[in-house]
C-alpha positions in Angstrom: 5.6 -3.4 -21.4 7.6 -5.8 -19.5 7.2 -6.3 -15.8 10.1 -5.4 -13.4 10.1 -8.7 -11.3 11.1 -7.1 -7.8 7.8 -5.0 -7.3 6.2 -8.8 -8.0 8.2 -10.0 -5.3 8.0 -8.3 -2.9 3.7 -7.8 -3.1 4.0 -12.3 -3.5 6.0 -12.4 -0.6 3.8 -9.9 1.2 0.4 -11.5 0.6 2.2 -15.1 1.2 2.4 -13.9 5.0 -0.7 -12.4 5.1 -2.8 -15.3 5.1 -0.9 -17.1 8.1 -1.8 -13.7 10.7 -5.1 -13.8 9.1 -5.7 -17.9 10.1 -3.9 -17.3 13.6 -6.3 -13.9 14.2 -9.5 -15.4 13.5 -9.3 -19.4 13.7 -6.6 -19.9 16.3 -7.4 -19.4 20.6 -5.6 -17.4 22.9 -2.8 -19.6 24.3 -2.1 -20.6 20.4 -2.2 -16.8 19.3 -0.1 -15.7 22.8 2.3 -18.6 21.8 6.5 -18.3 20.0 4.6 -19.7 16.7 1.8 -17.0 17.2 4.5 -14.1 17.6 6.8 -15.5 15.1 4.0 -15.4 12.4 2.6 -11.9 13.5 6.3 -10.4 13.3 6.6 -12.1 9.8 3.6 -10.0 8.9 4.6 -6.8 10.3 6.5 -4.9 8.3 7.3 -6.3 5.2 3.4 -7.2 4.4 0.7 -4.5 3.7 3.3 -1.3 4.2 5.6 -2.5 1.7 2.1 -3.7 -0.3 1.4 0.2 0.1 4.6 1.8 -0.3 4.4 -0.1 -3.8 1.2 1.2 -4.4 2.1 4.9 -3.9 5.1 4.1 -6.0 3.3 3.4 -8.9 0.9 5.8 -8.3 3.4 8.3 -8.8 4.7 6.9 -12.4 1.0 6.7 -13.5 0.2 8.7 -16.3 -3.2 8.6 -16.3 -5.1 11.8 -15.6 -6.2 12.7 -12.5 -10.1 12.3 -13.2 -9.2 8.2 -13.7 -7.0 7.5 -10.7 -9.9 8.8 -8.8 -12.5 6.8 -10.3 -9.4 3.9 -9.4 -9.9 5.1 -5.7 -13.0 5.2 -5.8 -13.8 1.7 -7.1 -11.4 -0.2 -4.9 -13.1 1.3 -2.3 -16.1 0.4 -3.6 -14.8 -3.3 -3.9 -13.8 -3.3 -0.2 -17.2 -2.7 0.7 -18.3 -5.8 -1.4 -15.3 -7.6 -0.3 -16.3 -6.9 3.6 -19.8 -8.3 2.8 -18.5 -11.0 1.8 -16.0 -12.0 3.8 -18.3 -11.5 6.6 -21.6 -13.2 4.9 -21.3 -16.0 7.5 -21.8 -13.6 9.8 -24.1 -11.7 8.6 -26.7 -14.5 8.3 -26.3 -15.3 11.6 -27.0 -12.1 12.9 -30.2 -11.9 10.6 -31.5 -15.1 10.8 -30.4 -16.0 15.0 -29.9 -12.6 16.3 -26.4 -12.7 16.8 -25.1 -9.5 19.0 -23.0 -7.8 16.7 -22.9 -4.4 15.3 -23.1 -5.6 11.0 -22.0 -2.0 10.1 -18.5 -2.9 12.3 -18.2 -5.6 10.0 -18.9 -4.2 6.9 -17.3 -0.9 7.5 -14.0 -2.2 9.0 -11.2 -0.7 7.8 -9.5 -2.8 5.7 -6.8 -2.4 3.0 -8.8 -2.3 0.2 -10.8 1.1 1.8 -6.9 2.4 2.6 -6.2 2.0 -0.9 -8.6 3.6 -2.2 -8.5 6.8 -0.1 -4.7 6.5 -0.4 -5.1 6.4 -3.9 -7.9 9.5 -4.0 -5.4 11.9 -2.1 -2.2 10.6 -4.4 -4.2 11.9 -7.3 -5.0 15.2 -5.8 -1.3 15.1 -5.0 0.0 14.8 -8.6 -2.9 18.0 -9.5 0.3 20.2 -7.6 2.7 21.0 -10.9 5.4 21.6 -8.1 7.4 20.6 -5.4 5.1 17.4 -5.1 8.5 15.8 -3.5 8.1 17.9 -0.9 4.6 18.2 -0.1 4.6 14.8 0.1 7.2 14.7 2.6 5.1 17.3 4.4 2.6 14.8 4.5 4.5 12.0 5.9 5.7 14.0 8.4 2.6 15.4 9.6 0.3 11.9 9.5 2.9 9.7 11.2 3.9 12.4 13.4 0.4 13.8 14.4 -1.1 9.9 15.0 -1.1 9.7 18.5 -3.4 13.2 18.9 -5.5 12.3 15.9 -6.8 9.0 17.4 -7.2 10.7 21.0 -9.4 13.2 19.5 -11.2 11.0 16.7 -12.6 8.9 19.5 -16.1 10.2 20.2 -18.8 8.2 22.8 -21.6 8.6 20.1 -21.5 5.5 17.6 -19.5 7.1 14.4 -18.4 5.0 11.1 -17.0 8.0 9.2 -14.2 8.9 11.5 -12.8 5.0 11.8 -11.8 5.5 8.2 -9.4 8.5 9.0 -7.9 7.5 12.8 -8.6 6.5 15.7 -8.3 3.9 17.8 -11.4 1.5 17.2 -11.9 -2.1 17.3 -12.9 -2.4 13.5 -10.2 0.2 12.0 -7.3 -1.9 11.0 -5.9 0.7 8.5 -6.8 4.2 9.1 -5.3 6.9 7.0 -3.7 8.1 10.4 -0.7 6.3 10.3 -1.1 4.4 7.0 -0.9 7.1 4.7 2.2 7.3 5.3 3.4 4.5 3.4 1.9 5.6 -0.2 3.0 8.7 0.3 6.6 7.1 1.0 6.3 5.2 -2.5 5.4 8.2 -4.1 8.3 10.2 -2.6 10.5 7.6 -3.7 9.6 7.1 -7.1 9.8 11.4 -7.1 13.6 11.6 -5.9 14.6 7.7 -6.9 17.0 9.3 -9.9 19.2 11.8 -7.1 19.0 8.8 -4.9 20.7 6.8 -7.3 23.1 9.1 -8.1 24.0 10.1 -4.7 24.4 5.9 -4.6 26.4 6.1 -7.4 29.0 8.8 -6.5 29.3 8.2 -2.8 29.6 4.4 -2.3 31.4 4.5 1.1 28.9 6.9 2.4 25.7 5.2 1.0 27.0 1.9 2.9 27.6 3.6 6.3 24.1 4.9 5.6 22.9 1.4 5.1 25.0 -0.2 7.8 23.8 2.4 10.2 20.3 1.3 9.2 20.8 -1.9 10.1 22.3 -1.1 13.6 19.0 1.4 14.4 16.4 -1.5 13.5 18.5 -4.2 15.7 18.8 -1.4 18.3 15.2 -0.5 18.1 14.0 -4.3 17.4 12.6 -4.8 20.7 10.3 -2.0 20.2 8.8 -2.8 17.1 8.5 -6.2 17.4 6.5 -5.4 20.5 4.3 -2.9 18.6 3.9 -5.6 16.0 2.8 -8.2 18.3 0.3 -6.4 19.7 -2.2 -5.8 16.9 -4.1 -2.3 18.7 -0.9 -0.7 19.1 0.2 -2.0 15.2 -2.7 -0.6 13.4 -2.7 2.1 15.3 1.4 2.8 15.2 2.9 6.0 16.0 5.5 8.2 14.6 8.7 5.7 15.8 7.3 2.5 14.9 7.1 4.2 11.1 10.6 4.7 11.3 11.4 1.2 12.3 9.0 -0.2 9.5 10.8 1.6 7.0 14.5 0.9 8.2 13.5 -2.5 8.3 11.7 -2.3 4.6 14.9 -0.9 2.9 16.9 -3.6 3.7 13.9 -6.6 3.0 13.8 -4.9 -0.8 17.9 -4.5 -1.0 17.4 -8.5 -0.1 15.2 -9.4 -2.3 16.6 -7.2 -5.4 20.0 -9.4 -4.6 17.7 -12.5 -4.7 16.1 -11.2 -8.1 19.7 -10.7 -9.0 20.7 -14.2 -8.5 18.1 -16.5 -8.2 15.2 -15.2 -10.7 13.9 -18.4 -12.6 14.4 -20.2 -8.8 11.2 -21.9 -9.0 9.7 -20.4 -5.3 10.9 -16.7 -6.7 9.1 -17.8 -9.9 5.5 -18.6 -7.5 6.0 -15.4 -5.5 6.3 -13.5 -8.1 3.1 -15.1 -9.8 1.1 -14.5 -6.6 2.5 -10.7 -6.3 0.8 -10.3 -10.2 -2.5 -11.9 -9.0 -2.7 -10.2 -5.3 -6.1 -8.6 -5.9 -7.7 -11.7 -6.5 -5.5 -14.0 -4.3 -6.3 -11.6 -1.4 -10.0 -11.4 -2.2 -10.5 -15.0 -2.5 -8.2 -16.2 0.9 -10.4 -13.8 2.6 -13.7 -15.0 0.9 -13.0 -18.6 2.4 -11.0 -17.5 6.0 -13.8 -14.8 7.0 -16.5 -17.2 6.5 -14.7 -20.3 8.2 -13.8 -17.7 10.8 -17.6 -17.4 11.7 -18.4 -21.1 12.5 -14.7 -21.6 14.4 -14.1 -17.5 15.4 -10.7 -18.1 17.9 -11.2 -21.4 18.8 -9.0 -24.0 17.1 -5.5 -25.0 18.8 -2.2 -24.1 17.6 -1.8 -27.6 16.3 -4.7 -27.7 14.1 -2.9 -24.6 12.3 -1.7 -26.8 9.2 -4.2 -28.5 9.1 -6.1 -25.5 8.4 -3.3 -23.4 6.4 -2.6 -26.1 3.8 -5.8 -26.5 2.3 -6.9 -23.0 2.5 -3.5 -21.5 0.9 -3.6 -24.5 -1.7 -7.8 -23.9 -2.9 -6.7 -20.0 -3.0 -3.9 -20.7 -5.7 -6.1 -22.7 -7.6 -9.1 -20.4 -7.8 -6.9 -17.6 -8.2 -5.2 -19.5 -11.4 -8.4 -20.8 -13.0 -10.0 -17.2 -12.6 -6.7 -15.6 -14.3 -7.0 -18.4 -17.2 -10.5 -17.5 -17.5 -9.7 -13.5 -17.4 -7.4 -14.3 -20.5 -9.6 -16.4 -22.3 -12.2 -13.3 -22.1 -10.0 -10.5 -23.1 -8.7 -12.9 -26.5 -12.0 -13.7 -27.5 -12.8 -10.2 -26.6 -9.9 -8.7 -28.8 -10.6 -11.1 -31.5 -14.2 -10.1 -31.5 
């Protein structure tokens, strides 16, 4: 089946501006990370990074034919692999605390809250989800409304004095929970929802242009109005991971019009060679994201927030080029096992 190149797009472009906030969080000091650059790269990785990567996700999950038994072994095992990624990422660290006696918790490192565990729970409750034989529209829409809007309680009463690694995985507001179900569900579920009403949105498109671009245009006006806001959110990484019900909004006013951007650049400039290599890296996320964090976590030990703002190239360059090579070799050598595999 051929690949719709837009989905590609939009998951290359996401993980291309992953790796800069993960370089700036964890190599780069204060005044470098409190600096324009700093901001500028943390905005760029806001919005149109891991929720559209999830909103994607949920979209897809929702055309998936597969029965509901497999898509929650799928959940299951990528969350699984974030606990293997997590290891690894943070095997630096986890030597030194071993071997010197470093003072850090290892189940905060291990058991932070990552994407990969998101996506697997994400996943796990989308399957459930589809098990509904109606009104799964709507229930889903129930559910967007209820995580984004019930955020702020949840991760007031999820905070407990006791030491707790179950709870970080649902909400609250702890160091080592980047993507807690409360608010990130949200964005799955919003895939799903639009994959589940995508043919009456484009008819409504269809039959009320004038109206669908005041819609639009109105969009546009609420995310400049509202711009402030959410780029302070985004900024400010406690209050981003931990995002309430408005900054949701935001997110997604200013997601619809990234992918109406970058459908008119798949419309026009497809065989561009930089939309080509976006596209390539959006096909190979898993493994480009597992192997930039492979390298950054472990650097991140030695260096951990120390490095001036103009060593940033110095450290981006390399690291982004050794990624795209491993990640290509490993996908040559992925093919070469399932030919010799087929022909066997």
């Amino acid at each position: 089946m051929k690949r719709i190149p837009l989905p590609d797009l939009l998951k290359g472009f996401a993980v291309f501006l992953i790796i800069p906030v993960h370089i700036l969080e964890t190599f780069i000091d204060y005044p470098g990370r409190e600096s324009l650059f700093g901001k500028i790269l943390l905005v760029l990785g806001g919005p149109v990074a891991v929720p559209i990567f999830m909103i994607i996700m949920g979209y897809f999950m929702a055309v998936s034919r597969k029965s509901a038994a497999q898509n929650v072994l799928r959940g299951v095992l990528i969350f699984i692999l974030g606990f293997f990624l997590n290891i690894g990422l943070n095997f630096h660290l986890l030597l030194k605390i071993w071997t010197e006696g470093w003072k850090f918790d290892p189940l905060q490192a291990i058991l932070g809250v990552d994407i990969f565990y998101l996506a697997g729970l994400s996943i796990i409750v989308l399957s459930v989800l589809k098990t509904i034989k109606k009104g799964q529209q709507w229930i889903a829409l129930a559910l967007i409304l209820l995580v984004s809007g019930s955020t702020s309680y949840i991760n007031e009463i999820l905070m407990v004095t006791e030491r707790n690694y179950i709870l970080p995985f649902i909400g609250g507001e702890y160091s080592w929970s980047y993507f807690p179900l409360f608010p990130w569900l949200t964005y799955p579920l919003t895939g799903f929802l639009f994959q589940k009403t995508e043919s009456q949105i484009r008819e409504f498109i269809q039959k009320q242009k004038v109206v669908s671009i005041a819609i639009l245009a109105f969009t546009f006006i609420l995310v400049v109005i509202f711009s402030k806001s959410g780029i302070e959110t985004t900024i400010n990484l406690s209050e981003y991971y931990h995002h309430n019900f408005l900054f949701f909004l935001w997110t997604l006013g200013v997601d619809v019009l990234w992918v109406l951007l970058l459908w008119l650049v798949v419309q026009k400039f497809s065989q561009f060679s930089v939309i080509v290599f976006l596209r390539w890296l959006g096909k190979n996320i898993t493994a480009f994201y597992i192997i930039q964090w492979l390298i950054i976590g472990n650097i991140a030990t030695a260096i951990y927030q120390t490095q001036e703002l103009s060593k940033y190239l110095y450290w981006f360059i390399p690291i982004f080029i050794v990624t795209v090579g491993l990640t290509f070799v490993l996908k040559k050598i992925f093919n070469y096992w399932l030919k010799t595999k087929v022909i066997h």
